[in-house]
N, C-alpha and C positions, 0 to 999 in steps of 0.2 A: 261386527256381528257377534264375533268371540265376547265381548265384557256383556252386550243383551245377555245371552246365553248364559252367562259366567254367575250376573246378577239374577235371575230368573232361580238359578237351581240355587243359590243360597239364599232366596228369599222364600223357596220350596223348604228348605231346612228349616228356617223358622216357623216356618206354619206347621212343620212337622212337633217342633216345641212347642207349641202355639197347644194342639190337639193331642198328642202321643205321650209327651213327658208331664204333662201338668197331672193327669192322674196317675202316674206312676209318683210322682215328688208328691203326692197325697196318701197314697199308701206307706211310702218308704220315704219319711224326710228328712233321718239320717245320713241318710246317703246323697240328697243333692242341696250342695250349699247356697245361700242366697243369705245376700246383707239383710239386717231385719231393715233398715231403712229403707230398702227398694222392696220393700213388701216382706219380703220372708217367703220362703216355702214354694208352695207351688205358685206365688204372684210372680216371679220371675218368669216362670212358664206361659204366662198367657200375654196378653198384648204388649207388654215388656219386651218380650220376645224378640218380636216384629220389629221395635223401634229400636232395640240392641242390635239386629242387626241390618238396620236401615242407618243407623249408627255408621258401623262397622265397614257400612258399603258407601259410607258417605265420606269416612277415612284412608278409605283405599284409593278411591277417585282424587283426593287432594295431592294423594304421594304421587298416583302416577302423573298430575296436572304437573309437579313439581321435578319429576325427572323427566318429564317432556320438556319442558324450559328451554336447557340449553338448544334445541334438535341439533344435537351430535349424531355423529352414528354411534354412539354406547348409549344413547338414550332411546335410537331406532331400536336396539336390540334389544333393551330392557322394555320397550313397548308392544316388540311382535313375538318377545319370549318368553322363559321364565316361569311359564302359567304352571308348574305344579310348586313353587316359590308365591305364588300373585294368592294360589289358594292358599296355601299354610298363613299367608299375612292376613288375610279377611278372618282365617279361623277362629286365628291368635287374637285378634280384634276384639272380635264377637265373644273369645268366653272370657279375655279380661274382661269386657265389659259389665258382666254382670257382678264384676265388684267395684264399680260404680255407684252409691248410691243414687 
């Protein structure tokens, strides 16, 4: 029920990019960087967004498939812990990826 949840509010995040920052990166677009190959400018802002961090949440789910693997118990605790760790790695995810073209 916690990764529901987990996935829910940062797919909330992006639809916050999605709608809240693309006219902000319209007005000031010195200040939010984007590859010009993935659009430039406020394109990263809008359904980019969404799939950076559909992305992001698609990358998170593989590590944790991949430290579930063993089922140790260092792999139980990395599976029912850790969550302010689980967030910072989706974060970190989601804004490298917008230097992806």
């Amino acid at each position: 029920m916690t990764y529901v949840i987990n996935d829910l509010f940062f797919m909330i995040i992006s639809f916050i990019c999605m709608y809240a920052l693309r006219p902000l990166a319209d007005k000031y677009p010195d200040h939010f960087y984007c590859n010009e190959t993935a659009g430039g400018g406020h394109s990263c802002f809008g359904v980019s967004a969404v799939l950076r961090m559909s992305f992001a949440l698609f990358c998170y789910h593989v590590l944790i498939l991949l430290i579930l693997l063993p089922r140790g118990k260092c792999s139980s605790l990395l599976h029912d812990g850790c969550w302010p760790v689980k967030f910072l790695i989706v974060l970190v995810v989601f804004i490298l990826s917008f230097f992806i073209p």
